[in-house]
C-alpha positions as CSV (number, residue, x, y, z in Angstrom):
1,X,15.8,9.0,20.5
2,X,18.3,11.1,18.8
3,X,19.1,8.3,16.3
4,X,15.6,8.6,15.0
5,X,13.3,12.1,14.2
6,X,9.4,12.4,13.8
7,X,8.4,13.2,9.9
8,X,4.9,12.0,10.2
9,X,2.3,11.8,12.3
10,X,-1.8,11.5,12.3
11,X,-3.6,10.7,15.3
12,X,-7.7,10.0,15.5
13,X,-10.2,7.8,17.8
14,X,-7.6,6.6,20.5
15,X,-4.7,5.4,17.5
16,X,-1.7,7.9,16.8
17,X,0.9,6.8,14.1
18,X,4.2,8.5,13.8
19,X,7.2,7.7,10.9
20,X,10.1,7.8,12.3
21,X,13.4,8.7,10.0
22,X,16.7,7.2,10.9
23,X,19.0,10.3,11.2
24,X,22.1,8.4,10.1
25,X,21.7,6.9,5.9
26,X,22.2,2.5,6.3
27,X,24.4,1.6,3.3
28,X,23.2,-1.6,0.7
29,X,24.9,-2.9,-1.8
30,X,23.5,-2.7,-5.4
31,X,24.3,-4.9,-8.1
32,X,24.9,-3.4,-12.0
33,X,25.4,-5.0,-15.1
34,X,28.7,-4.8,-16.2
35,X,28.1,-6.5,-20.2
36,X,29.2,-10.1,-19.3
37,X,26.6,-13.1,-19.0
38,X,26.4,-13.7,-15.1
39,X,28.6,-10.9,-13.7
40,X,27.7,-8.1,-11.8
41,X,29.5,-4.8,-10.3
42,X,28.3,-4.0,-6.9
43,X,28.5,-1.1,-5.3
44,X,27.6,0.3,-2.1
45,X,25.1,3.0,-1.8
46,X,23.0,5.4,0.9
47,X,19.1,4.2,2.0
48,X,16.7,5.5,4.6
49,X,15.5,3.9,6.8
50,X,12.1,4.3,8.3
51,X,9.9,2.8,11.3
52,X,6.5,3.1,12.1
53,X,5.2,4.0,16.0
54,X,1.7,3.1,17.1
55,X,0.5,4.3,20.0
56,X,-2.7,3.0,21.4
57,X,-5.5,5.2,24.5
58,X,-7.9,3.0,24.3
59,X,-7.8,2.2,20.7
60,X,-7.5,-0.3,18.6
61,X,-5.2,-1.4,15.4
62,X,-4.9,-4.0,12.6
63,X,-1.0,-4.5,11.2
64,X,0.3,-7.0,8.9
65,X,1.3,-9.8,10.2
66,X,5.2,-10.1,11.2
67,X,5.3,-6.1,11.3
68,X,5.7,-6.6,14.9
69,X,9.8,-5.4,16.8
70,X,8.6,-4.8,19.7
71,X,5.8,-3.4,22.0
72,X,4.4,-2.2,25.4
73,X,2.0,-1.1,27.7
74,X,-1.7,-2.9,28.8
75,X,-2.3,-4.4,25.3
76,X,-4.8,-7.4,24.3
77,X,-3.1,-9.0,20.8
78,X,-5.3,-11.6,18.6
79,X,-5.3,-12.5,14.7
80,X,-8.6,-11.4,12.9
81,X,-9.3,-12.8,9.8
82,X,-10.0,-10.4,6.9
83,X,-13.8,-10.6,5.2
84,X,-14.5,-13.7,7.7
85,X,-17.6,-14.4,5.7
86,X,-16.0,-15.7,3.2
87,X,-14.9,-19.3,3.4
88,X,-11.2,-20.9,3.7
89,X,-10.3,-21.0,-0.6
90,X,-11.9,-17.4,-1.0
91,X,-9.9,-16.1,1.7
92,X,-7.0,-17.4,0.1
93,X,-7.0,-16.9,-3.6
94,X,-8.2,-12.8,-2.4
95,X,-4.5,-12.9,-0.4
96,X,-2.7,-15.0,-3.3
97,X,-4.0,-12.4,-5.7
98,X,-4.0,-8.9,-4.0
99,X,-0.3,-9.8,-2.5
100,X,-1.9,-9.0,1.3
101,X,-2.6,-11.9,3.8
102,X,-6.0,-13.5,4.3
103,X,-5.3,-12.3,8.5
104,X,-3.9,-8.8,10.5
105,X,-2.9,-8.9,14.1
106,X,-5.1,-6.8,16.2
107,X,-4.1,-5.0,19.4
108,X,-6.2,-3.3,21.5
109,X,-6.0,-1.4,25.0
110,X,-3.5,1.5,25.9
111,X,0.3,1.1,25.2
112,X,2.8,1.4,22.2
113,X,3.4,-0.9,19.2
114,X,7.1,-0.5,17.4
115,X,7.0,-2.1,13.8
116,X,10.2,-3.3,12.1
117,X,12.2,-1.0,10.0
118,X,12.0,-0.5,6.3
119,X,13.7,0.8,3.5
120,X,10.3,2.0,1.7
121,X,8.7,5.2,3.1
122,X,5.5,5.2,4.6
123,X,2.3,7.2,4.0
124,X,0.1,8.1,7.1
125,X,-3.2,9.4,5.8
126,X,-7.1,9.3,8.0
127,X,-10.6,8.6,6.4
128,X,-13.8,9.7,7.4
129,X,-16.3,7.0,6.3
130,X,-17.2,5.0,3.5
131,X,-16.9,7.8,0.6
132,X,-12.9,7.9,1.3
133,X,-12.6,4.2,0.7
134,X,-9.3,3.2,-1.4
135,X,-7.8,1.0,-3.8
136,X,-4.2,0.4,-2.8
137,X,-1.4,-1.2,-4.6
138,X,-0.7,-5.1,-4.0
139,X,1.6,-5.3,-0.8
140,X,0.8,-1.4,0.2
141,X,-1.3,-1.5,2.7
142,X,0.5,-1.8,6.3
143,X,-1.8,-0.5,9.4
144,X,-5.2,0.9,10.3
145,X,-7.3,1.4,13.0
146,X,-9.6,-1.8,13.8
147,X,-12.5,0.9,12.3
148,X,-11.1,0.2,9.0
149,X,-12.0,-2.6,7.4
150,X,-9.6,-4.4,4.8
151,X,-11.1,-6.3,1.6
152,X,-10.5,-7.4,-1.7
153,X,-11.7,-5.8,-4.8
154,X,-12.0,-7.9,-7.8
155,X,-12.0,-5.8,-11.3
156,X,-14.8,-7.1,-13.3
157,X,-13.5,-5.4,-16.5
158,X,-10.9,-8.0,-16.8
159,X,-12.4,-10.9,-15.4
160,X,-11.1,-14.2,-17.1
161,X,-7.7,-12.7,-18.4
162,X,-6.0,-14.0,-15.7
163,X,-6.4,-17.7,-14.9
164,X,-9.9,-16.7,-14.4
165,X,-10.2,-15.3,-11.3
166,X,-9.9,-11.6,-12.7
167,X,-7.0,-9.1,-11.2
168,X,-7.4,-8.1,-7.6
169,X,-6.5,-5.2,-5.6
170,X,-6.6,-4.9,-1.6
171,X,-9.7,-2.1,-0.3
172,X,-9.5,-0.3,2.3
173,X,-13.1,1.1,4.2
174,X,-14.1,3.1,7.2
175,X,-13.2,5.8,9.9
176,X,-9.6,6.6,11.3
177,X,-6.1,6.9,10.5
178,X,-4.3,4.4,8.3
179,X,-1.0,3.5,6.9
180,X,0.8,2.7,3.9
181,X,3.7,1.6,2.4
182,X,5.4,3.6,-0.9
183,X,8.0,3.5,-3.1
184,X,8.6,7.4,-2.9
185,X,8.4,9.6,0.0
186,X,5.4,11.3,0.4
187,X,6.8,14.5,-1.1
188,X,7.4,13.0,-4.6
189,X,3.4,11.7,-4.9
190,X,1.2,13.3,-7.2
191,X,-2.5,13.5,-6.6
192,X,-4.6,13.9,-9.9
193,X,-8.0,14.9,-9.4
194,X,-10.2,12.8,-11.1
195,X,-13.1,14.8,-13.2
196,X,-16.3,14.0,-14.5
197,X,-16.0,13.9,-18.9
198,X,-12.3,13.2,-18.2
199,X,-10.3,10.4,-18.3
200,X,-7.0,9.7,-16.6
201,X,-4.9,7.1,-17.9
202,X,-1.9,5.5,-15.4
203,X,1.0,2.7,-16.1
204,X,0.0,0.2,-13.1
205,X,3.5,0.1,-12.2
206,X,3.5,3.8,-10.5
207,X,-0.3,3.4,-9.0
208,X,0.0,3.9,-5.4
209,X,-4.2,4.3,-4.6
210,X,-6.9,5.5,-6.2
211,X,-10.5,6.6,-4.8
212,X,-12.4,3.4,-4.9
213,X,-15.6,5.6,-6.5
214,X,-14.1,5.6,-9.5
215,X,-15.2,3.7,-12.8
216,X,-11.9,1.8,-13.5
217,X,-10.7,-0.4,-16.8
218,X,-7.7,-2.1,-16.7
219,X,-6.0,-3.3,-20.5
220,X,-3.8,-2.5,-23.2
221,X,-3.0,1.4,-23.8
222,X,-4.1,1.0,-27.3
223,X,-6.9,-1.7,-28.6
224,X,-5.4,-4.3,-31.1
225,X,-2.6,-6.6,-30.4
226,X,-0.2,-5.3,-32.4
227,X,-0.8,-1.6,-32.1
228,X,-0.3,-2.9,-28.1
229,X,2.5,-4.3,-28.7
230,X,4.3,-1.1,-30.9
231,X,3.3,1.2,-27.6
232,X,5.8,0.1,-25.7
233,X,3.1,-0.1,-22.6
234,X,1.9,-2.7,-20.7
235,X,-1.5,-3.1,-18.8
236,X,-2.8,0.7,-17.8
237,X,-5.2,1.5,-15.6
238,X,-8.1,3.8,-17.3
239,X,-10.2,6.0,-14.9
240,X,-13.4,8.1,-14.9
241,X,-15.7,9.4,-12.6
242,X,-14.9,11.8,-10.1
243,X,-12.1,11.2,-7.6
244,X,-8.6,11.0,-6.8
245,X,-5.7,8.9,-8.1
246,X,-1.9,9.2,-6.2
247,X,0.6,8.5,-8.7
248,X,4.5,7.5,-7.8
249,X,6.3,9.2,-10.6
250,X,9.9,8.7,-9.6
251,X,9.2,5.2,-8.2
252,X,11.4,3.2,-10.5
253,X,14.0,5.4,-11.2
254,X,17.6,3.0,-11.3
């Protein structure tokens, strides 16, 4: 369609994704401070937009649930649930704290799956088997192929600082192509390479995914509450091993 290009696209085992880039910008409105209590200035600015095309030969694919516009084409759809040996409260406090639902939608057969569009950007990336499994970022995680499994990494390293149940992070596992959603487009990640005696240190608020082979901490930049405090940081994420981290630099640029 000439409203729309291809800027991505990764195709393995039956499932091809493609991003597709609105041509023409969609305009928001933003909202600034103007220095008065309960006022704001808006002003409209330019967004891209972006949507996400799945097409299906015999494969099969796991999407978020309500993802959905539109699709087509001999497909077979049903709801899986995510690590279905756990019981009901397990499921639930993994999807209350990782920010991802407890269920995907599957769909299966030949034909073509149009998800709804978004402002973010999307990341199309493939995995080979278990030594590529990922960390991601609460709420990243969109689409894989039904090879991939999704699950829910607890760090033990903080476990009891929050309300006891540790911090979580969604994990992704397996063989084929997956997708995810960014702040940033893809060109304005960095990927650090994670070496062994070396440590790389990472504000959690511009962690995209990280190799889940890594030895990770997550705490203070500094120890000491009050040197903590005078660093101006909150909770870091500390990583060693050998690996790779991709970092959203410009992600919260105003």
């Amino acid at each position: 369609m000439a409203f729309r290009q291809v800027i991505q696209e990764e195709s393995r085992g039956g499932v091809t994704m493609r991003v597709h880039r609105y041509v023409e910008k969609k305009m928001v409105a933003r909202g600034l401070p103007t220095g008065v209590e309960g006022q704001l200035h808006y002003i409209a600015e330019p967004t891209e937009v972006h949507q996400l095309e799945i097409e299906l030969n015999n494969g099969a694919v796991l999407i978020q649930p309500g993802a959905l516009q539109y699709s087509y084409g001999n497909l077979t759809v049903d709801v899986i649930q995510h690590e279905a040996n756990k019981g009901f409260f397990a499921r639930a406090a993994a999807a209350a704290a990782t920010g991802e639902s407890a269920h995907a939608t599957r769909y299966s057969g030949s034909g073509t799956i149009w998800c709804e569009p978004v402002r973010r950007h999307f990341i199309l990336a493939t995995m080979d088997g278990p030594q590529d499994a990922l960390l991601l970022d609460d709420k990243a995680f969109y689409a894989c192929a039904a090879e991939i499994s999704l699950s829910t990494h607890m760090h033990s390293s903080i476990q009891g600082l929050f309300s006891g149940n540790g911090l979580a992070q969604p994990k992704i596992t397996g063989a084929g192509v997956f997708a995810v959603e960014s702040p940033v487009p893809v060109d304005e990640i960095d990927e650090v390479a994670v070496k062994h005696g070396q440590e790389v240190v990472v504000d959690g608020d511009f962690m995209l995914m990280y190799s889940a082979s890594l030895d990770v901490s997550i705490g203070p930049l500094v120890s000491g509450l009050r040197s903590a405090m005078r660093s101006g940081e909150g909770f870091v994420y500390k990583l060693r091993g050998q690996g790779s981290v991709w970092v959203t630099p410009s992600a919260r640029i105003a």
